[in-house]
C-alpha positions in Angstrom: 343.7 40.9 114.3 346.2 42.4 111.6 346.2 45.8 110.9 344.7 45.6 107.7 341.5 44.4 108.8 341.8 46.6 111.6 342.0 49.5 109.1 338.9 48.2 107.1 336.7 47.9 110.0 337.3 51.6 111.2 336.4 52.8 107.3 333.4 50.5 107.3 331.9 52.2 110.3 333.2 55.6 108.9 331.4 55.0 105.8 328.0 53.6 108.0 328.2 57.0 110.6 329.0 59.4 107.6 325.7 58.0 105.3 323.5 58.2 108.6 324.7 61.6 109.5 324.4 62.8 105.8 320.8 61.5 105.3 318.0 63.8 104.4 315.2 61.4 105.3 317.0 60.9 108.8 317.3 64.5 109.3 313.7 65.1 108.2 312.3 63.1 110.4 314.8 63.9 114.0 313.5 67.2 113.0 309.6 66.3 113.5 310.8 65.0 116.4 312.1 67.5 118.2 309.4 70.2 116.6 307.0 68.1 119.1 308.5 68.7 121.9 311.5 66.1 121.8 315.1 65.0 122.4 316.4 62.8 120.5 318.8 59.7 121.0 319.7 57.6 118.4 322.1 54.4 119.6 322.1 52.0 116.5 324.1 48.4 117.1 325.8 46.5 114.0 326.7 42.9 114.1 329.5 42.4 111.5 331.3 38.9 111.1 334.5 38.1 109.0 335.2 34.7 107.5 338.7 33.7 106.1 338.2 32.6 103.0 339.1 28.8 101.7 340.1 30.2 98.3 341.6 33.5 98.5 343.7 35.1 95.9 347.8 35.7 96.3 346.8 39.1 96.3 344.9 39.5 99.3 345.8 39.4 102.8 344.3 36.5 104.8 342.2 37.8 107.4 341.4 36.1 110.8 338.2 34.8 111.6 336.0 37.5 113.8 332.8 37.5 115.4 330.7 40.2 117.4 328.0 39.3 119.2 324.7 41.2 120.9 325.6 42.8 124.1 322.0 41.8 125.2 318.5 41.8 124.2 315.9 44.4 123.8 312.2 45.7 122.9 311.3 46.6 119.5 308.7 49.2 119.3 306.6 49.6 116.0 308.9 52.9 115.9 311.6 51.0 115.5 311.1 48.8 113.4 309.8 51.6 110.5 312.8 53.3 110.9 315.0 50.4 110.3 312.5 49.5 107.3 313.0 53.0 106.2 316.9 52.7 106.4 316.4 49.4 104.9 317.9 47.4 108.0 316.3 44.0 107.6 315.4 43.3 111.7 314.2 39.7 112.5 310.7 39.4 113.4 311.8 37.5 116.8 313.5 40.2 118.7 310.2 42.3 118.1 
């Protein structure tokens, strides 16, 4: 993968950790939760994929072809799936 890309990717997830970490609605509610009683864990998963364009512009760098897949399976509790609605994380209805 060329360094470019490589560089992208790392300021994507900058720019996903820093706007979780800097949410009010997040901190609002990891705060109820540990008010009850509480520790918290929050392990979120993304599953980004890259394309190479057909028609790309002399400008831009071509960039390889990447996929990520799912490490595995999992649950979704009625929990989760509010607090992806509420971070407006579309999750499909058959991993529920």
């Amino acid at each position: 993968m060329d360094e470019r890309l490589k560089d992208l990717m790392q300021e994507l997830g900058n720019a996903i950790n820093e706007s979780l970490s800097d949410s009010d609605r997040i901190a609002t509610a990891i705060g109820e939760i540990k008010r009850a009683g509480y520790d918290v864990f929050l392990v979120l998963e993304a599953t980004i994929g890259f394309n190479k364009r057909e028609n790309q512009d002399d400008d831009e760098p071509a960039a390889e072809e990447t996929t990520f897949k799912s490490a595995g399976r999992f649950k979704w509790t009625s929990q989760d799936h509010k607090f992806l609605k509420a971070l407006k994380i579309a999750a499909d209805e058959d991993l529920r």
